[in-house]
PDB file of the backbone (N, CA, C, O) and the ligand in Angstrom, with CONECT records:
HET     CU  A 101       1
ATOM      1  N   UNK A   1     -11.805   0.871  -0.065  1.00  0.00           N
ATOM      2  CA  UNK A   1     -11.520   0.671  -1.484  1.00  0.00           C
ATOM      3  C   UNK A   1     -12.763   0.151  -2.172  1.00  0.00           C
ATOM      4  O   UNK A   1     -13.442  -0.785  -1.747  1.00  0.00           O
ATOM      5  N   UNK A   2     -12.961   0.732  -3.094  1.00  0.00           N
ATOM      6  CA  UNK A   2     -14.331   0.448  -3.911  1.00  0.00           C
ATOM      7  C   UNK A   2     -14.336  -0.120  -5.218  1.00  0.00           C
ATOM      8  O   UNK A   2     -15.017  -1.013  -5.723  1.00  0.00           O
ATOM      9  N   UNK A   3     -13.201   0.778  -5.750  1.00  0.00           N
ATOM     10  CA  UNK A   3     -12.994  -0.136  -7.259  1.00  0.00           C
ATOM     11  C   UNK A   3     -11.486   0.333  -7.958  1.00  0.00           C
ATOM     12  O   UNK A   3     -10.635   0.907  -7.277  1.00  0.00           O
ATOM     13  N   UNK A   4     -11.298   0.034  -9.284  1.00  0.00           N
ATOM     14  CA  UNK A   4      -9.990  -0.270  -9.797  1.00  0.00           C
ATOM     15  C   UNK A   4      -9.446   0.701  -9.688  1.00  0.00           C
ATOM     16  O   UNK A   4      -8.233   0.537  -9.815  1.00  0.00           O
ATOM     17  N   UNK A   5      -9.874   2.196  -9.415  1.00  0.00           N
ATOM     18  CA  UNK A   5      -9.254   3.496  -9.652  1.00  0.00           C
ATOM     19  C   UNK A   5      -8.744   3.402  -8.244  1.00  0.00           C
ATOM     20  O   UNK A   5      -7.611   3.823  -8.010  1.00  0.00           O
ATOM     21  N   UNK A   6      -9.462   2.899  -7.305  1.00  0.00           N
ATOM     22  CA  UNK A   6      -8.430   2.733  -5.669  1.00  0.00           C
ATOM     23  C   UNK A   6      -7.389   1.791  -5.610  1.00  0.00           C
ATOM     24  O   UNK A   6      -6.448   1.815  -4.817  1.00  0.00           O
ATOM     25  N   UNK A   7      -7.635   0.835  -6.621  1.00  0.00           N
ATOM     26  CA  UNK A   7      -6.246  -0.440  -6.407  1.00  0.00           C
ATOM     27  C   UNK A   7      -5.414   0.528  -6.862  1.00  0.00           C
ATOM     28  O   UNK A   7      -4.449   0.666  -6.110  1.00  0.00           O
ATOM     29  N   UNK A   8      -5.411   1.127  -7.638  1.00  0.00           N
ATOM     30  CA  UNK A   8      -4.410   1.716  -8.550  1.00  0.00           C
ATOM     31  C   UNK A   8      -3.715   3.201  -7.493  1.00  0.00           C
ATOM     32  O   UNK A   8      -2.536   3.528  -7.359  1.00  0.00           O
ATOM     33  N   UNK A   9      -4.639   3.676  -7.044  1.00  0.00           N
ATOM     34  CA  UNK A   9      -3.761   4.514  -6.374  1.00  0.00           C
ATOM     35  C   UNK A   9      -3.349   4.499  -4.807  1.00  0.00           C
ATOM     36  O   UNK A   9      -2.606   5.336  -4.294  1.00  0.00           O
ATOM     37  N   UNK A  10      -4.133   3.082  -3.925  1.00  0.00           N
ATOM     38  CA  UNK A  10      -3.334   2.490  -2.770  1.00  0.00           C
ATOM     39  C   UNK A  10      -2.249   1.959  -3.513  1.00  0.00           C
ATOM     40  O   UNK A  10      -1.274   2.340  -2.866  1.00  0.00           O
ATOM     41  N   UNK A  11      -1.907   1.427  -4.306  1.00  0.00           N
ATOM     42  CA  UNK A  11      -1.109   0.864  -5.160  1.00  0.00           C
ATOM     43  C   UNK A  11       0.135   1.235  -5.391  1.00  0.00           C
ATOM     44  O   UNK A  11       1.197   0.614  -5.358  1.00  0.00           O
ATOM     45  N   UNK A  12      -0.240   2.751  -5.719  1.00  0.00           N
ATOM     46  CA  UNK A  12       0.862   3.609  -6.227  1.00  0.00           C
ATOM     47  C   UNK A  12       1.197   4.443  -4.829  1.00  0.00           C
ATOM     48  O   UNK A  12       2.120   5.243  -4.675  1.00  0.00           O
ATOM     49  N   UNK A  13       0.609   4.205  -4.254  1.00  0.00           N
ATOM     50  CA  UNK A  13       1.126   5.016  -2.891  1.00  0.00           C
ATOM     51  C   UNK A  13       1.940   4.599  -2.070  1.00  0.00           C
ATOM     52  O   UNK A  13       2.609   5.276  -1.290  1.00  0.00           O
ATOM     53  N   UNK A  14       1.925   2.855  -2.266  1.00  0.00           N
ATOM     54  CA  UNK A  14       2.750   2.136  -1.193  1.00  0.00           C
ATOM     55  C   UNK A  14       4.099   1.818  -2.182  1.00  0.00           C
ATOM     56  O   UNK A  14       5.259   1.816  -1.771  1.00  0.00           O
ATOM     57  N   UNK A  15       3.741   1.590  -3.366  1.00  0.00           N
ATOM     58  CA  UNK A  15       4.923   1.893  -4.307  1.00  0.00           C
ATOM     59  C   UNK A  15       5.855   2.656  -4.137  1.00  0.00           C
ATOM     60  O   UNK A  15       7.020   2.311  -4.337  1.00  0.00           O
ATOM     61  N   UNK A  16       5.568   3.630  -3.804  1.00  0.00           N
ATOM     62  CA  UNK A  16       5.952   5.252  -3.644  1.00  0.00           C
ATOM     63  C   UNK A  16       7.133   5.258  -2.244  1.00  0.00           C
ATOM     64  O   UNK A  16       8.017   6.050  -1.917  1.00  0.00           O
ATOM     65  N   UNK A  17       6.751   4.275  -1.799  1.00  0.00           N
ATOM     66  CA  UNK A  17       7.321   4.060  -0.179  1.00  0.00           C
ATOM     67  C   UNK A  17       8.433   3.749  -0.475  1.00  0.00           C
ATOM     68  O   UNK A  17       8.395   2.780  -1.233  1.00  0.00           O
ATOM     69  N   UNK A  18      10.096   4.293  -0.124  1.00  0.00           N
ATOM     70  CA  UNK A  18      11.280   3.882  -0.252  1.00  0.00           C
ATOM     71  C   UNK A  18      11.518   2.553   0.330  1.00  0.00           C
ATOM     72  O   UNK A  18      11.061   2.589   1.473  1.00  0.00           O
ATOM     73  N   UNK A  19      12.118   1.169   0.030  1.00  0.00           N
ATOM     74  CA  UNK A  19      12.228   0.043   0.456  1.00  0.00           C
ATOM     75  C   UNK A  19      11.100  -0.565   0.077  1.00  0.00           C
ATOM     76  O   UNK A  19      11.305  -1.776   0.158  1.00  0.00           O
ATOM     77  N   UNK A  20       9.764  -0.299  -0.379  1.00  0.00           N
ATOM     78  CA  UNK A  20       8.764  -1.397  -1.102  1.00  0.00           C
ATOM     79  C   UNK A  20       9.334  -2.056  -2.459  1.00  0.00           C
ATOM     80  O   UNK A  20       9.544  -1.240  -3.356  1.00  0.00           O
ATOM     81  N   UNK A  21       9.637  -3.508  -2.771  1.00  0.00           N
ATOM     82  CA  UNK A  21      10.017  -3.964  -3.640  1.00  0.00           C
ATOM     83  C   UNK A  21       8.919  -4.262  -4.434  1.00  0.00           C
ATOM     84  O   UNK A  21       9.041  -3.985  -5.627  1.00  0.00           O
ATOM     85  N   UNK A  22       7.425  -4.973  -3.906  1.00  0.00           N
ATOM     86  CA  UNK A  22       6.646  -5.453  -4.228  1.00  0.00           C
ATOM     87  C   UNK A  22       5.259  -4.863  -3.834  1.00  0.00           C
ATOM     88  O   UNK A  22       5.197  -4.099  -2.871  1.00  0.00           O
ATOM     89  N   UNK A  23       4.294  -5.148  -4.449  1.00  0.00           N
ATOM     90  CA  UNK A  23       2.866  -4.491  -3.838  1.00  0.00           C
ATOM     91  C   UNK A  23       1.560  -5.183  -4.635  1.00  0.00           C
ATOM     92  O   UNK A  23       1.049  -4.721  -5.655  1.00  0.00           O
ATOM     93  N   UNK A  24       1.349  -5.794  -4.282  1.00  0.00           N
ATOM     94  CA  UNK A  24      -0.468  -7.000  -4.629  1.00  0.00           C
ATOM     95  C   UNK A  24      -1.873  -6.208  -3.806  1.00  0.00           C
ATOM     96  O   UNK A  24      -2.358  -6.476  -2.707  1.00  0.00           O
ATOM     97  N   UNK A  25      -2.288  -5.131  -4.836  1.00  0.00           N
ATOM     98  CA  UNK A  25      -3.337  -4.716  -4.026  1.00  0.00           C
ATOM     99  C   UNK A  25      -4.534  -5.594  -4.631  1.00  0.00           C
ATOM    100  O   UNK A  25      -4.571  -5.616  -5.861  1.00  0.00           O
ATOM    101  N   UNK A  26      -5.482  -6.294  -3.971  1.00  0.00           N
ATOM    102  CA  UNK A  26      -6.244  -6.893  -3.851  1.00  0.00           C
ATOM    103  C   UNK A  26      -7.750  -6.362  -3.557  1.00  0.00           C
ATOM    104  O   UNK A  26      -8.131  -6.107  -2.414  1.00  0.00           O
ATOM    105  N   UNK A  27      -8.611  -6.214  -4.777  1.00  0.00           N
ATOM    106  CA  UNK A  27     -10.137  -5.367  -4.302  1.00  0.00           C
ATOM    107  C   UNK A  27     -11.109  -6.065  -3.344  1.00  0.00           C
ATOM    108  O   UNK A  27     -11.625  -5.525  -2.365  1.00  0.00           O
ATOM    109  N   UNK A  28     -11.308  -7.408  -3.767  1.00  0.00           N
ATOM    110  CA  UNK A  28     -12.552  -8.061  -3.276  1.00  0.00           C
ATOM    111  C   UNK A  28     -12.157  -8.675  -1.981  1.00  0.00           C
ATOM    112  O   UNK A  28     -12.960  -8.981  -1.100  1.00  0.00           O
ATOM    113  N   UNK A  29     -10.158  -8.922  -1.891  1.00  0.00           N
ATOM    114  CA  UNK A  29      -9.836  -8.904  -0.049  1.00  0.00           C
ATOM    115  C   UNK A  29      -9.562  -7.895   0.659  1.00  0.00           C
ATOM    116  O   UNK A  29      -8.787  -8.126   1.587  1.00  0.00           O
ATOM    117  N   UNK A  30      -9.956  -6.767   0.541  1.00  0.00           N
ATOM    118  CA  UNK A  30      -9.569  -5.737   0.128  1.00  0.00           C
ATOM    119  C   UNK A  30      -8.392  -5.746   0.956  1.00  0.00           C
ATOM    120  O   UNK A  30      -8.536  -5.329   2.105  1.00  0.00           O
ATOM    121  N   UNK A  31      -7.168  -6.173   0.564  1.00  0.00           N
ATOM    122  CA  UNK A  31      -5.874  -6.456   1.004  1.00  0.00           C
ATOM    123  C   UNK A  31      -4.982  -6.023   0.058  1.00  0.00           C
ATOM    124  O   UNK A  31      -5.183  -6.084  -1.155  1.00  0.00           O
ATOM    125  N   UNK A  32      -3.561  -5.390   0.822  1.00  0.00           N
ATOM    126  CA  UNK A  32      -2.893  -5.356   0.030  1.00  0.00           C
ATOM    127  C   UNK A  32      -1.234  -6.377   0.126  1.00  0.00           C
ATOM    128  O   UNK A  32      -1.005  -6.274   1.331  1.00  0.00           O
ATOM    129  N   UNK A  33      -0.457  -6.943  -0.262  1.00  0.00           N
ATOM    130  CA  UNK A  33       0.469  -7.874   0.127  1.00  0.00           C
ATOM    131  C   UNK A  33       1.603  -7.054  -0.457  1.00  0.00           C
ATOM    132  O   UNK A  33       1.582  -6.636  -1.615  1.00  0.00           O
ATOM    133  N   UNK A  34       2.647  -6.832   0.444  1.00  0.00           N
ATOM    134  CA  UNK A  34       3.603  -5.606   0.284  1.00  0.00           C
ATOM    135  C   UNK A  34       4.934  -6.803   0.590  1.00  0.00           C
ATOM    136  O   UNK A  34       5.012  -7.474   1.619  1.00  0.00           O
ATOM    137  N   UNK A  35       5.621  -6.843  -0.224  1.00  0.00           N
ATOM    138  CA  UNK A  35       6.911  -6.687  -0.020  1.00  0.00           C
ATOM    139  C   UNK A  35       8.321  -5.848   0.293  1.00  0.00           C
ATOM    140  O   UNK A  35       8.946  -5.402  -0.669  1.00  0.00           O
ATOM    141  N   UNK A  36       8.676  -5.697   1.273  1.00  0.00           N
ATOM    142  CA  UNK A  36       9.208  -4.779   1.690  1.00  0.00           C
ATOM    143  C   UNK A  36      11.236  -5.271   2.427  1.00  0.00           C
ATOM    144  O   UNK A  36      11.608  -6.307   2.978  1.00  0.00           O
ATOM    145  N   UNK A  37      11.958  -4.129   2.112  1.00  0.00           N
ATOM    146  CA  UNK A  37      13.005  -4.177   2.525  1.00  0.00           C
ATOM    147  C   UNK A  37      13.014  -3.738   4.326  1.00  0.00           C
ATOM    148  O   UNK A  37      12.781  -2.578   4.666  1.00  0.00           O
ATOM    149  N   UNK A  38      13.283  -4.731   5.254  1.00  0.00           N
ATOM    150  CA  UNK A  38      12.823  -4.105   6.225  1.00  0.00           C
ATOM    151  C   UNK A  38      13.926  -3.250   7.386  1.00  0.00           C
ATOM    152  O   UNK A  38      13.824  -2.869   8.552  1.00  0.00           O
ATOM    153  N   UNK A  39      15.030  -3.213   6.289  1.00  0.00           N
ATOM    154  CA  UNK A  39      16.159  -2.460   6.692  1.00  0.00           C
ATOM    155  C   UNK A  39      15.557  -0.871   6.021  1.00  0.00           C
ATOM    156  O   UNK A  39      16.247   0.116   6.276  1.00  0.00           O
ATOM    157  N   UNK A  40      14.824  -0.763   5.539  1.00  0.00           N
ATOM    158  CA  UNK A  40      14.582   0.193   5.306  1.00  0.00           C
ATOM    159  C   UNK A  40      12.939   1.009   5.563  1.00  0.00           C
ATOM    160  O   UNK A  40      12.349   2.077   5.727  1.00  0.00           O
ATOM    161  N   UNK A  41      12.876   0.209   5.495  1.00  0.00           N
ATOM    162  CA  UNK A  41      11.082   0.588   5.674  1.00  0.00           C
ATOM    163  C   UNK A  41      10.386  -0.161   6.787  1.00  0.00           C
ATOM    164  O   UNK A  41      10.856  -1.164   7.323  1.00  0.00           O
ATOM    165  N   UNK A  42       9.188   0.419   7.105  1.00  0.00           N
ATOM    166  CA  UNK A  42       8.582  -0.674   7.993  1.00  0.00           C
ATOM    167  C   UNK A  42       6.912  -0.449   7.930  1.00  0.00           C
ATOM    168  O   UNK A  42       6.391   0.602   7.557  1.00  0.00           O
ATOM    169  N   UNK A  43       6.265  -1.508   8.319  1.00  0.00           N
ATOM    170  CA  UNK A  43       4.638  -1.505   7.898  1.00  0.00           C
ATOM    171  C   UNK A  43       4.089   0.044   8.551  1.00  0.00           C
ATOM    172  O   UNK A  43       2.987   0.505   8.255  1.00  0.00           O
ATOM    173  N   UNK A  44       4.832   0.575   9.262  1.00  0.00           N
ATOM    174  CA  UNK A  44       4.082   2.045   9.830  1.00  0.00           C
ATOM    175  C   UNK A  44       4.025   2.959   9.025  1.00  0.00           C
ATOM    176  O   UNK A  44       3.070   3.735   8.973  1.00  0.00           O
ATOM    177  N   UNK A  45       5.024   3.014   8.277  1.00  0.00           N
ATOM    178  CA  UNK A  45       5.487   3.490   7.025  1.00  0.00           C
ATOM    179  C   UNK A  45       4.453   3.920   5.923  1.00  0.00           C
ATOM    180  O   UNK A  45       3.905   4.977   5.612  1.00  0.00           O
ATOM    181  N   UNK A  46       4.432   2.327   5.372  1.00  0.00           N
ATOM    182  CA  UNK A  46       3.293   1.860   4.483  1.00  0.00           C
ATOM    183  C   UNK A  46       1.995   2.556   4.501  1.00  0.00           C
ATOM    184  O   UNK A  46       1.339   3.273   3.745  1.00  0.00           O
ATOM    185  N   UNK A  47       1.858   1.845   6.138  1.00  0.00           N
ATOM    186  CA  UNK A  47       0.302   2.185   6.368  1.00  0.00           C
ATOM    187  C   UNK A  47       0.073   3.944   6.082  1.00  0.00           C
ATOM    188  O   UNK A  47      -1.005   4.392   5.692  1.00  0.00           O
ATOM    189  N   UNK A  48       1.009   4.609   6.293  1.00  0.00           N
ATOM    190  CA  UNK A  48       0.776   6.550   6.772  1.00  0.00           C
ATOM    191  C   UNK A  48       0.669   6.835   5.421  1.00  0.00           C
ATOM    192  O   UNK A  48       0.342   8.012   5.275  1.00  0.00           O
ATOM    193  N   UNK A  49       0.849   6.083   4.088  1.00  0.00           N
ATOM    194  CA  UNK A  49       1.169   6.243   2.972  1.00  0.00           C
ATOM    195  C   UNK A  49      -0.276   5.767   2.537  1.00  0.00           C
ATOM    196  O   UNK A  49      -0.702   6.345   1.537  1.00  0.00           O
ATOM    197  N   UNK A  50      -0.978   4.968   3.016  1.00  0.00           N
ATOM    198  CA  UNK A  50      -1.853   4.412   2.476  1.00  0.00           C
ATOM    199  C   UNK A  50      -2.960   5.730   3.172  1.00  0.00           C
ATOM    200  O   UNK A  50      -3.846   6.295   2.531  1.00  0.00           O
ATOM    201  N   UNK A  51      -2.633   5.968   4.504  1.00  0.00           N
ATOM    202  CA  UNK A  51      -3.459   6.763   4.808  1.00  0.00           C
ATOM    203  C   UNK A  51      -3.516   8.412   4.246  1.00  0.00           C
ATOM    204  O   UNK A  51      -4.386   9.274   4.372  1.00  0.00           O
ATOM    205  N   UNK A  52      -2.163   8.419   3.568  1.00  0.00           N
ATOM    206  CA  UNK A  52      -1.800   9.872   3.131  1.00  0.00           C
ATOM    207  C   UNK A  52      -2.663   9.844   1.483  1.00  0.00           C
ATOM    208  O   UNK A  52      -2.971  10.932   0.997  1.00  0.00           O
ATOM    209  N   UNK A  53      -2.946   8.751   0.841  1.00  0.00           N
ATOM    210  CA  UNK A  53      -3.311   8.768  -0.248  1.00  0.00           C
ATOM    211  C   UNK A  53      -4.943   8.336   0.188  1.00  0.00           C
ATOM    212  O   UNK A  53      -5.506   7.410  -0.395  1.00  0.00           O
ATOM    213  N   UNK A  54      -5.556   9.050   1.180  1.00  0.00           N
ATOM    214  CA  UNK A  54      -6.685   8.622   1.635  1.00  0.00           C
ATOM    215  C   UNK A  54      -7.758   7.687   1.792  1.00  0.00           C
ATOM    216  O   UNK A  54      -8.938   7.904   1.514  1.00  0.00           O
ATOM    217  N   UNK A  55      -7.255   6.603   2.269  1.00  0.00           N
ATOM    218  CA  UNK A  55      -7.657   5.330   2.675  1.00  0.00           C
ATOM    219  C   UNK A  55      -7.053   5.097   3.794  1.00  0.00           C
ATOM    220  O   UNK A  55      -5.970   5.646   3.993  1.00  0.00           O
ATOM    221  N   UNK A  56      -7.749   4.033   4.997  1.00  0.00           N
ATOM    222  CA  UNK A  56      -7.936   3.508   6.104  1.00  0.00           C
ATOM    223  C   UNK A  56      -7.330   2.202   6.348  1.00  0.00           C
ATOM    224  O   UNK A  56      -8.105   1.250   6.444  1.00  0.00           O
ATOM    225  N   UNK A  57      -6.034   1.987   6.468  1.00  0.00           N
ATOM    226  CA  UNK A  57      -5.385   0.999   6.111  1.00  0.00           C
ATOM    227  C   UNK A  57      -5.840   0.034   7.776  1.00  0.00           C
ATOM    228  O   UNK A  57      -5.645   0.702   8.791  1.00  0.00           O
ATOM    229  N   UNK A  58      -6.288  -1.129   7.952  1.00  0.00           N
ATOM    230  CA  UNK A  58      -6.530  -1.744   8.511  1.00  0.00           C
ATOM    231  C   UNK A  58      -5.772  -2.656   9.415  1.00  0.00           C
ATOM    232  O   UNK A  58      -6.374  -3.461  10.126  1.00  0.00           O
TER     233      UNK A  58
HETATM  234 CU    CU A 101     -12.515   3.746  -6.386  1.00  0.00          CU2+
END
């Protein structure tokens, strides 16, 4: 992630994820803090989403 046009679309990608309630993408940690329903979703999830919107989720 490099700059605001990537917060915005790791952002919208993990959004995108059925069961994400919440999502804090973060540039300079380059972190993102996901709130998630975990009856429904789970961080593997997330991550394939982060990787499907082409980024290297860590
Ligand atoms: Cu960018």
């Amino acid at each position: 992630m490099a700059c605001n046009h990537c917060v915005v679309k790791v952002g919208k990608a993990i959004a995108s994820v059925e069961g994400v309630v919440e999502v804090d993408v973060n540039l300079e940690k380059r972190e993102a803090v996901v709130i998630f329903e975990e009856s429904v979703t789970d961080l593997g999830k997330i991550k394939a989403a982060v990787r499907e919107a082409g980024y290297e989720p860590l």
